[in-house]
C-alpha positions in Angstrom: 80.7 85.1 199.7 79.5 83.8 196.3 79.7 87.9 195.3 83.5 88.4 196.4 84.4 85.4 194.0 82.7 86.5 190.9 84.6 90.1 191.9 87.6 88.3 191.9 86.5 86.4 188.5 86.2 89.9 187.0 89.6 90.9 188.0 91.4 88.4 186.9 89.7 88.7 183.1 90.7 92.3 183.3 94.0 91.6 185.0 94.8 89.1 182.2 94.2 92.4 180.1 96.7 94.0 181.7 94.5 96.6 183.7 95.3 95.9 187.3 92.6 96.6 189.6 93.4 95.3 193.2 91.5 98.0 195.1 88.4 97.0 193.0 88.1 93.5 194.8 88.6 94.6 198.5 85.5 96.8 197.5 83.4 94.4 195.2 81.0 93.1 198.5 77.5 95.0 198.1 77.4 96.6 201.5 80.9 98.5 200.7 79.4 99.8 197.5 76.4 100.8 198.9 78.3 102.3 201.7 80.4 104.2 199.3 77.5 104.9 196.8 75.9 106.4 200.2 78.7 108.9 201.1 79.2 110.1 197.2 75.5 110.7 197.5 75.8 112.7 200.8 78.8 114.5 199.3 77.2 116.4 196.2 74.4 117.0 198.5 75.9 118.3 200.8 77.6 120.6 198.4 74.4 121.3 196.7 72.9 122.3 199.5 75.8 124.8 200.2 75.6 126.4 197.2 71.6 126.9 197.5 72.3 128.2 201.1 74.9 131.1 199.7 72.4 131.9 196.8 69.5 132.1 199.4 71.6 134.4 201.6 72.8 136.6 199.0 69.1 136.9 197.6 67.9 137.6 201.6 70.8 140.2 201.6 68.8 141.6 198.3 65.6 141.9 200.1 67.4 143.6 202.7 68.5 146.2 200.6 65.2 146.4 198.7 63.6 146.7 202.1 65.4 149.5 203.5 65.4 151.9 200.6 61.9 152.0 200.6 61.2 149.5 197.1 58.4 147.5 199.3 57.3 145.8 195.7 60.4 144.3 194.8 61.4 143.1 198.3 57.7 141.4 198.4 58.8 139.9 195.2 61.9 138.5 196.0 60.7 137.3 199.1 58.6 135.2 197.3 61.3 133.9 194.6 63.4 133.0 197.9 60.4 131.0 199.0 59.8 129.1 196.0 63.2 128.7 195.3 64.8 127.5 198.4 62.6 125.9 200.5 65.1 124.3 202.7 66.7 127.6 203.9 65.0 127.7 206.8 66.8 130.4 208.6 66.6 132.9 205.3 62.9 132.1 205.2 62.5 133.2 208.6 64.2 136.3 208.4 62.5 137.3 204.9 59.2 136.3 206.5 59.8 139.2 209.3 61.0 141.6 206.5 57.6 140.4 204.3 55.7 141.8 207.5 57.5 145.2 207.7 57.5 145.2 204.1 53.7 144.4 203.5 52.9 146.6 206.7 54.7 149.6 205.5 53.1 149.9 201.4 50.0 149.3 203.3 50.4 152.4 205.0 51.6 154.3 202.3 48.9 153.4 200.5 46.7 154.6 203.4 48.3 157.7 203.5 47.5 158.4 199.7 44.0 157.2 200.1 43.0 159.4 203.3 44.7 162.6 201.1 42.3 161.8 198.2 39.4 160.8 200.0 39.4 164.1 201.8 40.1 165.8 198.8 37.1 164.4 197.1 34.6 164.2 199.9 35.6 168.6 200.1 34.5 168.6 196.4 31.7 166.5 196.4 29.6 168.0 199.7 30.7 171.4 198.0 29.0 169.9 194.5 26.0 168.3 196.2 25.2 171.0 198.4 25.0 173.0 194.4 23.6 170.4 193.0 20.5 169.7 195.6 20.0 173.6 195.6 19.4 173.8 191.8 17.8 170.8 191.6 15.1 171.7 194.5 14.5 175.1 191.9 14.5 172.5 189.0 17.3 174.4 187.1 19.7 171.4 187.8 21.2 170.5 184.2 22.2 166.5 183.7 25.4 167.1 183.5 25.7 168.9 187.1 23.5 165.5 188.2 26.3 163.4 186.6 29.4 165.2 188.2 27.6 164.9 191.2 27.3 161.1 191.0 30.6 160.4 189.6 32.0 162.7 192.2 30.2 160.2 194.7 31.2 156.9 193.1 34.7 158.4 193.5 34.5 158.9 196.9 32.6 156.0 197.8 35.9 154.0 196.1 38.5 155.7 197.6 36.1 154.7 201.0 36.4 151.4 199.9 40.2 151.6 199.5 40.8 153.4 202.6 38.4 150.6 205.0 40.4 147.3 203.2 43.9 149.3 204.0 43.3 150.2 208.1 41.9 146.3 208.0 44.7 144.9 206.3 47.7 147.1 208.6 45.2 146.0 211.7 45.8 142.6 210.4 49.6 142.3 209.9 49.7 144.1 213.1 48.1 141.3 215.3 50.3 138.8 213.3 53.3 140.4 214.4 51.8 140.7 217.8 51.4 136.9 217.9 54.8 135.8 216.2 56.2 138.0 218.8 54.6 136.3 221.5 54.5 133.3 220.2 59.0 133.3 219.8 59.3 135.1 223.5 57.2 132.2 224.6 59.9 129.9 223.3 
């Protein structure tokens, strides 16, 4: 009670100013300006919150469109700006996380595809090198740099091994993850 008084103190002074404020003393009581400071806080979230929801739609759109025309980097990377950058958009999130799985699964096999070419490529040229290589050296007319070919030829193909193994594991693995996020929201 002793808060609606001093309110009313206040209006007077500024009344006897000749500013009439008679909606600020019906008001003046803490739980109406809490109440009011509450809904003006709810307001601009609210808005906020819109405007971060059409921003993370129109970037998800952007993935989309990244997605389908084949630019699997850029969509990766604006899937992770959307993730960083609006965390709350649940439902864009979602979506971009299926499109980070096609996206991921599909450079990984592209990827495959280009290592399985060159490894076969360079596998042909080494065994046709070695085979050379072994002869020559078994008659002890190898030279060095027929020794070194050889081995880089190796190295080559032993990468390009490497390459090939970690991209079958990787499409294996983003394979069971879609099998399991399938099952998992069918189970729901």
């Amino acid at each position: 009670m002793t808060i609606s008084v001093k309110a009313d103190a206040k209006v007077q002074k500024i009344t006897d100013k000749g500013v009439i404020i008679s909606f600020f003393s019906y008001f003046c009581t803490m739980k109406n300006i809490i109440a009011i400071f509450a809904v003006c806080l709810f307001a601009v979230t609210l808005s906020s919150c819109e405007e971060k929801d059409t921003a993370a739609q129109q970037l998800l759109e952007s993935i989309r469109r990244d997605y389908e025309s084949g630019n699997y980097d850029k969509a990766l990377l604006a899937i992770d700006s959307l993730r960083h950058a609006y965390p709350t958009a649940i439902e864009e999130r979602k979506e971009a996380l299926k499109i980070h799985q096609e996206a991921s699964l599909r450079k990984a096999q592209g990827v495959l595809a280009l290592a399985d070419s060159a490894l076969q490529a360079v596998s042909n040229e080494y065994d046709k090198v070695r085979a050379t290589v072994e002869k020559r050296h078994r008659e002890g007319i190898a030279t060095m740099e027929e020794l070194h070919r050889m081995n880089l030829l190796r190295k080559e193909r032993d990468s390009l091994q490497t390459v090939f193994n970690v991209e079958c594991a990787r499409i294996k693995y983003i394979m069971k993850r879609q099998k399991a996020d399938n099952a998992a929201s069918q189970g729901r």
